[in-house]
C-alpha positions in Angstrom: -3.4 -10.3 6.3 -3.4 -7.2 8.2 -4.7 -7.3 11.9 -4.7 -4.0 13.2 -7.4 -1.3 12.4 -8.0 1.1 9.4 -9.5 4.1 8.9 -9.0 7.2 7.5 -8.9 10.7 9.8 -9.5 13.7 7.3 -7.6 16.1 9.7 -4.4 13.9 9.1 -5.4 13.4 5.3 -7.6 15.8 3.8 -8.9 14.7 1.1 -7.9 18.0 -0.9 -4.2 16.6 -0.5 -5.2 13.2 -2.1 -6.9 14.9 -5.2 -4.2 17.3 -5.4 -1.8 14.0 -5.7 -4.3 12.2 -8.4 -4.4 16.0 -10.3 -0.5 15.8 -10.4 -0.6 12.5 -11.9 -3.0 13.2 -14.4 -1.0 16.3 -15.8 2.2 14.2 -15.6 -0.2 11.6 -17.9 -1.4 14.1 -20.2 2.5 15.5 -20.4 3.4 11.8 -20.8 0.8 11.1 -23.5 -0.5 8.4 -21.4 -4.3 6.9 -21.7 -4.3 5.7 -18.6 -2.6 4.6 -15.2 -2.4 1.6 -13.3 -1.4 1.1 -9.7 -1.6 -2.8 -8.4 -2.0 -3.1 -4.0 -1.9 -6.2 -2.5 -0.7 -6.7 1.5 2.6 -6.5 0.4 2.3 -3.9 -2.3 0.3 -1.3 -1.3 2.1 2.4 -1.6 1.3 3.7 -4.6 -2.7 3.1 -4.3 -2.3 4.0 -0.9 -0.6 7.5 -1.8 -3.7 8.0 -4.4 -6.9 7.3 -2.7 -5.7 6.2 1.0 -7.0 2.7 0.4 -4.8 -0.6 2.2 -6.2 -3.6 1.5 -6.2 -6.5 4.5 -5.9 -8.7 2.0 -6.4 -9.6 -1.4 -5.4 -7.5 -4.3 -7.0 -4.9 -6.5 -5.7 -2.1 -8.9 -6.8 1.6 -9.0 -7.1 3.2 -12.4 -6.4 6.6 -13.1 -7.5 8.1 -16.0 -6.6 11.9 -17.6 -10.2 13.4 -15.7 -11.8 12.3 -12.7 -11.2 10.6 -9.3 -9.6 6.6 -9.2 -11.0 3.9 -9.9 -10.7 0.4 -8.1 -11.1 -2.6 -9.3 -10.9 -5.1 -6.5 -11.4 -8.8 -6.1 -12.6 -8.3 -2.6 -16.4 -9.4 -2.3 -18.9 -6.7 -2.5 -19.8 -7.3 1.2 -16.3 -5.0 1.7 -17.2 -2.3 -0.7 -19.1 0.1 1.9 -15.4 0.4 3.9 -13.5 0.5 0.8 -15.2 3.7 0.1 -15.3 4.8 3.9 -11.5 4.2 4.2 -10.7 5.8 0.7 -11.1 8.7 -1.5 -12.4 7.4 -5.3 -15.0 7.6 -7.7 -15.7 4.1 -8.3 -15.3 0.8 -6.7 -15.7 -2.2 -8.8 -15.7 -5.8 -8.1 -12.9 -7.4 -10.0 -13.0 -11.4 -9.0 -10.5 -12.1 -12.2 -8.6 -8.5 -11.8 -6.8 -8.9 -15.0 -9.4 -9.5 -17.3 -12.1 -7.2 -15.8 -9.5 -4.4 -15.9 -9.0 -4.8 -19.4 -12.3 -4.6 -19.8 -13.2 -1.6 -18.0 -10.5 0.1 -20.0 -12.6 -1.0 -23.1 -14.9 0.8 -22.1 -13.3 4.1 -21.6 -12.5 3.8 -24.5 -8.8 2.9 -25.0 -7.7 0.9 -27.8 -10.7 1.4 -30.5 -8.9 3.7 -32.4 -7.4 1.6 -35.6 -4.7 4.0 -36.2 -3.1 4.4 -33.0 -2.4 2.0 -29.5 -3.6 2.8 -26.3 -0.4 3.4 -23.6 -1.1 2.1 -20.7 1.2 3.4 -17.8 1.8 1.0 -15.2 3.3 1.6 -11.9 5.9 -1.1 -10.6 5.3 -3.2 -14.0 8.1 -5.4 -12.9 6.4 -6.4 -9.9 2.5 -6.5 -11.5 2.0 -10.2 -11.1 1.4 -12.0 -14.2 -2.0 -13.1 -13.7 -2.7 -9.6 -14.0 -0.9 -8.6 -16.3 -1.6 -11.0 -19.3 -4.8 -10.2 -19.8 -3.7 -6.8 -20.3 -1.1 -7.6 -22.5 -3.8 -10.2 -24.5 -6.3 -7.2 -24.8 -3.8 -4.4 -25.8 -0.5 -5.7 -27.2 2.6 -5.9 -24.9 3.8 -2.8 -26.1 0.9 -0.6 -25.1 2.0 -1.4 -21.2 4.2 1.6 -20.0 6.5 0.9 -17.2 5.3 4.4 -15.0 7.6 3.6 -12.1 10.0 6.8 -12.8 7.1 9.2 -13.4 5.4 8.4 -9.8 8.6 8.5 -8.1 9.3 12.4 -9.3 5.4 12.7 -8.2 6.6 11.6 -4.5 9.4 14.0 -4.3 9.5 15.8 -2.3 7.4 14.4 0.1 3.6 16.4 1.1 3.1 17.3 5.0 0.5 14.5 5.4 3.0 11.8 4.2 6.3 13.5 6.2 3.1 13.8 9.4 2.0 9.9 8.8 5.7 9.0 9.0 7.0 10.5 12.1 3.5 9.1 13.7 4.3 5.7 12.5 8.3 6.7 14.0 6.9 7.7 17.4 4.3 4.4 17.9 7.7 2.6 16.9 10.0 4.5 19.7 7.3 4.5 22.1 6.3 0.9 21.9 10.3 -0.1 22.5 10.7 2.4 25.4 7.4 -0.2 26.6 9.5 -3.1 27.4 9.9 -4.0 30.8 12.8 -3.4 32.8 13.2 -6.1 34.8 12.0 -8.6 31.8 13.6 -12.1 31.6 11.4 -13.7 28.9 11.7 -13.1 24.8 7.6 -12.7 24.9 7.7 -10.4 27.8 9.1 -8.0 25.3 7.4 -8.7 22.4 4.0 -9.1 23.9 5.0 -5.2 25.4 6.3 -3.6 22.5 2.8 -5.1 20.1 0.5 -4.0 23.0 2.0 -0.3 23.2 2.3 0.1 19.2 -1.3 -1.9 18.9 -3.3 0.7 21.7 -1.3 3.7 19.6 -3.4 2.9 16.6 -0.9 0.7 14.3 -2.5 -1.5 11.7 0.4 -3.6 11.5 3.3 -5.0 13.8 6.2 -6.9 12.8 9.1 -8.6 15.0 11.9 -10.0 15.2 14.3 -10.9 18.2 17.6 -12.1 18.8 17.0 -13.6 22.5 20.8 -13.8 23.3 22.7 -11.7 21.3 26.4 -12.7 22.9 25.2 -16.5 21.3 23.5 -15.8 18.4 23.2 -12.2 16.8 20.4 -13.7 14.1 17.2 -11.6 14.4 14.2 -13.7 13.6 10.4 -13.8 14.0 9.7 -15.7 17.3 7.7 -18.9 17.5 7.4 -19.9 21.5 9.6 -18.6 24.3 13.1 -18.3 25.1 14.9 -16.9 28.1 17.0 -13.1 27.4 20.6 -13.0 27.6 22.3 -10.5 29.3 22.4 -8.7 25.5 19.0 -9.4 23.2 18.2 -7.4 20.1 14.8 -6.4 18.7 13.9 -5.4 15.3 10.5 -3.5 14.9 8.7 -2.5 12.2 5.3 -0.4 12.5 2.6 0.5 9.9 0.1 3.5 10.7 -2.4 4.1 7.7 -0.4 2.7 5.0 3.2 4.8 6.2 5.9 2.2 7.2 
């Protein structure tokens, strides 16, 4: 679960740049002869749906569906309660509650419309479709046929390149929290949590949703970097691994 919070400032992502990604997709769709588009975010997965609509779950999952017109849909198995910051923190047309996300995606994709034709299957592009889970997925694959799922990894990768100005801007902000928070640690410290506990407040107060750590205490001993439980006392030569998330941009 994230810990760190998340918003959305329109003057670093206008929300013309996120329709202007969704309209890119849909022409890529329409080019691609796809019915639809399916990115799955979860705390470890969230880039693609965060690219679309700016939405980074704390926790849970959820998938956004694009269709050929009209802004994203998500359907999330959050709780309602959650749904007024979904759509505070995000840019889409819809946010439904999805407790079995599988199921009510398939669904909801009924009733679009995909799949009544007799004569013809519906194709279903999804996103990492390795990596959709399979509780998701079999639903899917129950309700329209395995081949009707579309692996649409290659298609959103082109989309990405080359990178917009808002993701290069959210990247080199995420870059400087990271360099700043390291330049934090103390001089003179003596204790592994002196310099963790520095480098999480600096990147924390900077605005990063996310801080990850890892430390080798005394790197002459041992060079393994790993996340700290407890104390230890620095060598003379300690390494620190950081990794910083600022709205979704690692």
């Amino acid at each position: 679960m994230r810990r760190g919070l998340i918003s959305w400032s329109r003057e670093e992502v206008p929300q013309a740049i996120l329709e202007a990604r969704v309209a890119r997709l849909q022409q890529a769709m329409r080019e691609a002869r796809l019915d639809a588009v399916l990115a799955y975010t979860s705390f470890a997965q969230p880039a693609p749906v965060q690219w679309l609509t700016h939405f980074v779950p704390y926790w849970s999952e959820a998938l956004a569906v694009v269709l050929p017109h009209g802004a994203p849909t998500l359907l999330a198995a959050l709780t309602p309660r959650v749904h007024p910051w979904i759509r505070e923190v995000s840019h889409l047309g819809e946010v439904v509650s999805a407790p079995r996300l599988g199921e009510k995606t398939g669904e909801f994709l009924r009733e679009q419309g995909l799949g009544d034709r007799a004569d013809s299957k519906a194709r279903i592009g999804v996103i990492g479709l390795d990596g959709l889970p399979w509780s998701v997925g079999e639903p899917l694959v129950k309700a329209f046929g395995e081949d009707s799922l579309v692996d649409a990894s290659a298609l959103y990768a082109q989309l990405r390149q080359t990178a917009d100005r808002a993701e290069l801007d959210l990247a080199k902000r995420a870059t400087a929290i990271g360099e700043a928070a390291l330049l934090a640690i103390p001089a003179g410290a003596t204790r592994a949590a002196e310099v963790l506990a520095a480098i999480e407040a600096s990147a924390r107060r900077a605005g990063a949703e996310e801080v990850l750590l890892r430390i080798a205490p005394d790197f002459t001993r041992n060079a393994t970097l790993s996340r700290m439980e407890g104390d230890a006392p620095l060598g003379e030569r300690y390494a620190v691994e950081l990794s910083v998330a600022y709205k979704g941009s690692w």
